[in-house]
Structure formats: structure tokens, C-alpha cells
C-alpha positions as CSV (number, residue, x, y, z in Angstrom):
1,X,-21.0,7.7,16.0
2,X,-22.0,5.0,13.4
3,X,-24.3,2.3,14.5
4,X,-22.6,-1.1,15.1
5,X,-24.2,-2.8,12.8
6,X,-22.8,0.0,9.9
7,X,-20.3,-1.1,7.7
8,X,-16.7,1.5,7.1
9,X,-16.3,3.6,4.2
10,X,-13.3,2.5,2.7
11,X,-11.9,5.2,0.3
12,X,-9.9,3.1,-2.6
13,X,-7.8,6.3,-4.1
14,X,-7.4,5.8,-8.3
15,X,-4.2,3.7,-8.8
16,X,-4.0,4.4,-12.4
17,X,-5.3,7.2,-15.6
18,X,-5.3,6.1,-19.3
19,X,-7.5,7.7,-22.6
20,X,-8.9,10.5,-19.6
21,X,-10.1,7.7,-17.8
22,X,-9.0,7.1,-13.6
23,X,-9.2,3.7,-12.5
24,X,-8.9,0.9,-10.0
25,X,-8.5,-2.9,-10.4
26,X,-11.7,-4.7,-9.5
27,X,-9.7,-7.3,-6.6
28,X,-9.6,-4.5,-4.4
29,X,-12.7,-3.3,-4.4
30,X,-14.1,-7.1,-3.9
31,X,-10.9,-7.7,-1.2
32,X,-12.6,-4.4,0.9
33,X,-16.7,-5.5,0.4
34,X,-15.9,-8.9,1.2
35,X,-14.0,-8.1,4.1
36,X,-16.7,-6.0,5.3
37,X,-16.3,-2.4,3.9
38,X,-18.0,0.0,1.7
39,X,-15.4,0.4,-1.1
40,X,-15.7,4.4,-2.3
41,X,-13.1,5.0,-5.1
42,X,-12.1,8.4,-4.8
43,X,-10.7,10.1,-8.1
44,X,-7.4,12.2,-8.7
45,X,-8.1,15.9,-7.9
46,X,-6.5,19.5,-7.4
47,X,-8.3,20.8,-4.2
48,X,-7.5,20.7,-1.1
49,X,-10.6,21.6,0.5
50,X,-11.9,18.4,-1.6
51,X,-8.7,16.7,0.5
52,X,-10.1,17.5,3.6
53,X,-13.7,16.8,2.2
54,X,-12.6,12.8,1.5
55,X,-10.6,12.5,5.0
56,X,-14.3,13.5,6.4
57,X,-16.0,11.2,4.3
58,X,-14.0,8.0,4.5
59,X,-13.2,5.7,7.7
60,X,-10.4,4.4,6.2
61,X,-8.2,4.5,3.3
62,X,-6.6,2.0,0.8
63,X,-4.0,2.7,-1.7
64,X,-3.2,0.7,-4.5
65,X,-0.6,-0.6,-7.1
66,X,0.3,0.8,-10.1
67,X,3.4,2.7,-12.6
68,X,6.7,4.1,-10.8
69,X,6.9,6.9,-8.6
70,X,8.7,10.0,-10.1
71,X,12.0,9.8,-8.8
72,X,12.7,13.3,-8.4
73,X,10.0,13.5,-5.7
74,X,12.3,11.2,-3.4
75,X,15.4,13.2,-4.6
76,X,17.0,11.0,-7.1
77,X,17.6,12.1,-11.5
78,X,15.9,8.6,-13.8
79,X,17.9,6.1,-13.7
80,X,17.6,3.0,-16.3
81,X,15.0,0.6,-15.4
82,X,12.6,3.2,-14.3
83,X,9.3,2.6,-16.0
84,X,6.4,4.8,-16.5
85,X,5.9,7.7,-14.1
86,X,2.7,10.4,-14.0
87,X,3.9,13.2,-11.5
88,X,0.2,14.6,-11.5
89,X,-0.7,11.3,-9.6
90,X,2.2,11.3,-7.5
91,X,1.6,14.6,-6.1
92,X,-2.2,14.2,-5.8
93,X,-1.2,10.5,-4.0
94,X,1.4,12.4,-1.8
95,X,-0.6,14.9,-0.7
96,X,-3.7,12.6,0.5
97,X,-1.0,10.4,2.6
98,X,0.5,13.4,4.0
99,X,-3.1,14.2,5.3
100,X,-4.0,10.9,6.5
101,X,-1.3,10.1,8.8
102,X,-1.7,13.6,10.4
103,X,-5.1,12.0,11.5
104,X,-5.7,9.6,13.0
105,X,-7.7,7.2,10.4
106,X,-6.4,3.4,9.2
107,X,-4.3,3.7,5.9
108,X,-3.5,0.4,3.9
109,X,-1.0,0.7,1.1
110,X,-0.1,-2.0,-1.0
111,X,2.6,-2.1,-3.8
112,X,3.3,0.9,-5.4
113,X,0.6,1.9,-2.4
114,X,3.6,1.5,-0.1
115,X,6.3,3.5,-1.9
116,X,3.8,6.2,-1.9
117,X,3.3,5.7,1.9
118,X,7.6,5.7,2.0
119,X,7.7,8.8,-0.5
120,X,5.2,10.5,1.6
121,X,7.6,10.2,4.8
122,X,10.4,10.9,3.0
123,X,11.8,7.9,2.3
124,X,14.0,7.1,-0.7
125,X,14.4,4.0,-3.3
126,X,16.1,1.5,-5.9
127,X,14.6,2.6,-9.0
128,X,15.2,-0.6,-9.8
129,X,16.1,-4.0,-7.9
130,X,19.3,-4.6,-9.7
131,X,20.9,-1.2,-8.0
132,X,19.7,-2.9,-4.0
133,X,23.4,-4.5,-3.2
134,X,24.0,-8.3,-3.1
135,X,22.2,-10.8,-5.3
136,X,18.4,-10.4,-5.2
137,X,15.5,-12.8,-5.9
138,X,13.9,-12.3,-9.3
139,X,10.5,-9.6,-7.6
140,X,8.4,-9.7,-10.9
141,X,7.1,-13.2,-11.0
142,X,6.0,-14.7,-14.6
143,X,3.5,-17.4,-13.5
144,X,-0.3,-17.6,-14.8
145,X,-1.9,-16.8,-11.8
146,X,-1.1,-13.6,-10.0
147,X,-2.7,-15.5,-7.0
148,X,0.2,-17.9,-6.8
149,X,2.9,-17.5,-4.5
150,X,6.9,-16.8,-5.1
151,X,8.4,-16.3,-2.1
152,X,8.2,-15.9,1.7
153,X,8.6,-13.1,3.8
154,X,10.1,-12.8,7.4
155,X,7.7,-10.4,9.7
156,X,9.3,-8.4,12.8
157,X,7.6,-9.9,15.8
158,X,7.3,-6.6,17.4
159,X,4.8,-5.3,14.5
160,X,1.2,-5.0,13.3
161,X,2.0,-6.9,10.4
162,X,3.0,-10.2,12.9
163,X,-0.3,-9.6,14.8
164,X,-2.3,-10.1,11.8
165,X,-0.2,-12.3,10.0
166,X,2.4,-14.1,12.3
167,X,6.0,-14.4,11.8
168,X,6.3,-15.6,8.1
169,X,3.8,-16.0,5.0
170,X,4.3,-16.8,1.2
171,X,3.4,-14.2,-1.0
172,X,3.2,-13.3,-4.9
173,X,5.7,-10.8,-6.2
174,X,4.8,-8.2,-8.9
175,X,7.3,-5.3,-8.5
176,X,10.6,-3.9,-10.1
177,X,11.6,-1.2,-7.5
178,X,12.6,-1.8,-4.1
179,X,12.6,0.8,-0.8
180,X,16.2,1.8,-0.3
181,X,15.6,4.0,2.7
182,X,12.8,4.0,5.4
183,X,11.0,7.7,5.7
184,X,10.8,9.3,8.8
185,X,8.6,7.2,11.8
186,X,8.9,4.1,9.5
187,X,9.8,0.8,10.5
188,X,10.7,-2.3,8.0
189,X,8.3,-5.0,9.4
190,X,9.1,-7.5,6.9
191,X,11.8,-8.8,4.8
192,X,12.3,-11.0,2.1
193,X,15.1,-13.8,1.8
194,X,16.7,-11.0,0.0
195,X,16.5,-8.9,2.5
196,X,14.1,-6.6,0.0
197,X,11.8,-4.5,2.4
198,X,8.4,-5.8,2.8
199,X,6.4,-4.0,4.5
200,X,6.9,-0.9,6.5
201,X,3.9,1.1,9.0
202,X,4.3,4.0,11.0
203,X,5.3,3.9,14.3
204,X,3.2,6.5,15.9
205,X,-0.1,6.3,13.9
206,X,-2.7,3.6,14.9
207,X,-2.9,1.8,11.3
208,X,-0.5,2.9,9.1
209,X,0.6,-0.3,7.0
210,X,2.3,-1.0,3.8
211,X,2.8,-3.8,2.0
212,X,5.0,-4.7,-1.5
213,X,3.1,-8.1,-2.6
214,X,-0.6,-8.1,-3.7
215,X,-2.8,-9.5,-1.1
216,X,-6.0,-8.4,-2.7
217,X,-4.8,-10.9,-5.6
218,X,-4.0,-13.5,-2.9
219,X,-7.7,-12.9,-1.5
220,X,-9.7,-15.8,-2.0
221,X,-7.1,-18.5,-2.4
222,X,-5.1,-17.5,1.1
223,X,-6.5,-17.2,4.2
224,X,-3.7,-14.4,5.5
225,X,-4.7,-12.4,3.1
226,X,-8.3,-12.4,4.0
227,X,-6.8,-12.3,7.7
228,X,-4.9,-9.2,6.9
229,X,-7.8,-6.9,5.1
230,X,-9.9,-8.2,8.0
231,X,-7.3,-6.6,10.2
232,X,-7.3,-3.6,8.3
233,X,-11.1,-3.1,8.3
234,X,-11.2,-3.4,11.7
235,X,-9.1,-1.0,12.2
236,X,-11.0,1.5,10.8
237,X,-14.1,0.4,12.7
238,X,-12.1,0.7,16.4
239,X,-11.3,4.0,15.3
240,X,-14.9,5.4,14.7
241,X,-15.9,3.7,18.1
């Protein structure tokens, strides 16, 4: 057991490789230390013992946004729309979810993060919005700031999610694809006007969120944002009591 006064590992896995480099956007490493975490990235790799090794080491876990999900992996041939895909990082991404949710350790996903969390349980999705039926909003927002808002979202009252961040907030918007089906033990805890999915979590794991905007970019200008990474790190600190 950890002192109280120690802070959470936090385990940021690499959302991104380019020119042999892995990588993670500097807003989530600041969204986790400023919310009271030790951000650790932790970098694609091949073993499983390693795996195991990283679910040891870290209190919780954060995955972030990034390219599309290969779509044979949730059953489906490319379809147009799809963008850039890297089925090394999807399996390596897979694999680490799989493990987490068989534990019992907090998992945030955001983004891509989330379709991940939905591949992982065997979820499926629109490869691009413009296959989701009925008229959707416009998902990749063009403003200056990725901070600013586009739209609000509608949070089921029975969730996590509402506990954190009660029953609507404005978000930003930054995404092409959409979930079409919810794996198994997920729920849809949010919805957009749209009725685009949200934000899903697991119904029988402790902490098992995942959401499609970008709080992390939301971080210092919104206070539910910092509300929800609070949530998220304590979380991880209720499960090492």
C-alpha cells in the first residue's frame, strides 16, 4: 500500500509513431500531473510479459487520440472515408485494454482512446460519420482553438460519466468516425444531438470510461474537464487503498 500522501502512476500508452519515433501529445501528460498523477508514457511493444510488467507498474491507465482503427479488426473490409490506420498499434492497443479490464485498475480512454476501449469489447463502427443514419452534426470542428466548444452532449443519469460531470456539458469535437455498435458489457452514457455515441464505460469494471471529445484540450479553460480527470485520478487512488 502506497502512502497517502503518494501520487498514482498514470500510464499514458503512445497514441501515435512517425520517422521510428512513438509519441504522445503534451495536453495529456499536463491534464494527468495537474490533476494529481505521475504521467508514465509507456511505449508500443511485442511482449506480453512486458504487458503484465506495465499493469504492475501503473495505477491507472489513459489512452489517447490518434489515426483510425483498422477496420478489419472490428470485422468490417475499408470503406471510403477511412483515414490512416497502423495495425501494429492497434493490436499492441487491443491487447493492453483486453488486460486492463480483466483487472481491476481505472482505464480512461479518450477519442480514438474509446474506439479502442469499444474495439477491445468487441464493438463495431461507422468508418465514417456519413454511413451513421439520419442527418449528423458536422464532428470535425474547424475553429482556432481546439479548446473551444461545438456542441453538447446529453449524459445517462444512471452513469459515471453523470457523477462527474452531471447531466449535460459542451464539448469540442475532433473526430470523423462514430461507434456503430456497443462491445460487450458497454453502455452508451452519452449522446450527442445527433444521437452520435459519446461516451461508453463498462458496466462491471470499477473505472472503465470512454470518451469521443478531447477533455485534455478542454483542461484549463473548463472546469468539467478538470472535474472529470479529477474523477478519473481518483479512481485510481480508491483502487490502491
Amino acid at each position: 500500500m502506497k502512502s497517502e500522501s503518494a501520487k498514482p502512476l498514470i500510464g499514458i500508452v503512445v497514441c501515435g509513431l512517425s520517422d521510428n519515433r512513438q509519441f504522445v501529445s503534451n495536453p495529456y501528460i499536463q491534464s494527468v500531473r495537474y490533476s494529481g498523477g505521475i504521467p508514465i508514457l509507456l511505449p508500443l511493444i511485442r511482449s506480453d510479459t512486458m504487458l503484465e510488467q506495465y499493469l504492475r507498474l501503473c495505477d491507472g491507465f489513459l489512452f489517447c487520440g490518434g489515426n483510425d482503427i483498422t477496420p478489419l479488426l472490428f470485422g468490417q473490409e475499408p470503406r471510403e472515408g477511412i483515414g490512416n490506420t497502423n495495425i501494429t498499434l492497434d493490436l499492441f492497443q487491443i491487447r493492453l485494454m483486453k488486460l486492463i479490464l480483466s483487472s481491476t485498475k481505472p482505464v480512461f480512454s479518450i477519442c480514438r482512446g474509446m474506439q479502442i476501449f469499444n474495439t477491445a469489447c468487441q464493438g463495431t463502427m461507422f468508418q465514417d460519420i456519413r454511413y451513421q443514419p439520419g442527418e449528423s452534426l458536422d464532428h470535425m470542428q474547424r475553429s482556432d482553438s481546439r479548446s473551444d466548444v461545438s456542441h453538447p452532449v446529453r449524459i445517462e443519469r444512471s452513469s459515471r460519466l453523470f457523477s462527474c460531470l452531471g447531466r449535460s456539458v459542451y464539448v469540442n469535437s475532433f473526430h470523423h468516425q462514430a461507434i456503430d455498435r456497443p462491445g460487450v458489457n458497454l453502455k452508451v452514457s452519452a449522446l450527442a444531438p445527433d444521437q452520435t455515441i459519446e461516451a461508453i464505460e463498462h458496466s462491471s469494471h470499477p473505472f472503465a470510461i470512454g470518451v469521443q471529445w478531447h477533455p485534455e484540450c478542454m483542461f484549463r479553460s473548463s472546469e468539467k474537464m478538470r472535474r472529470l480527470f479529477h474523477c478519473f485520478i481518483t479512481a485510481t487512488k480508491k483502487a490502491e487503498a
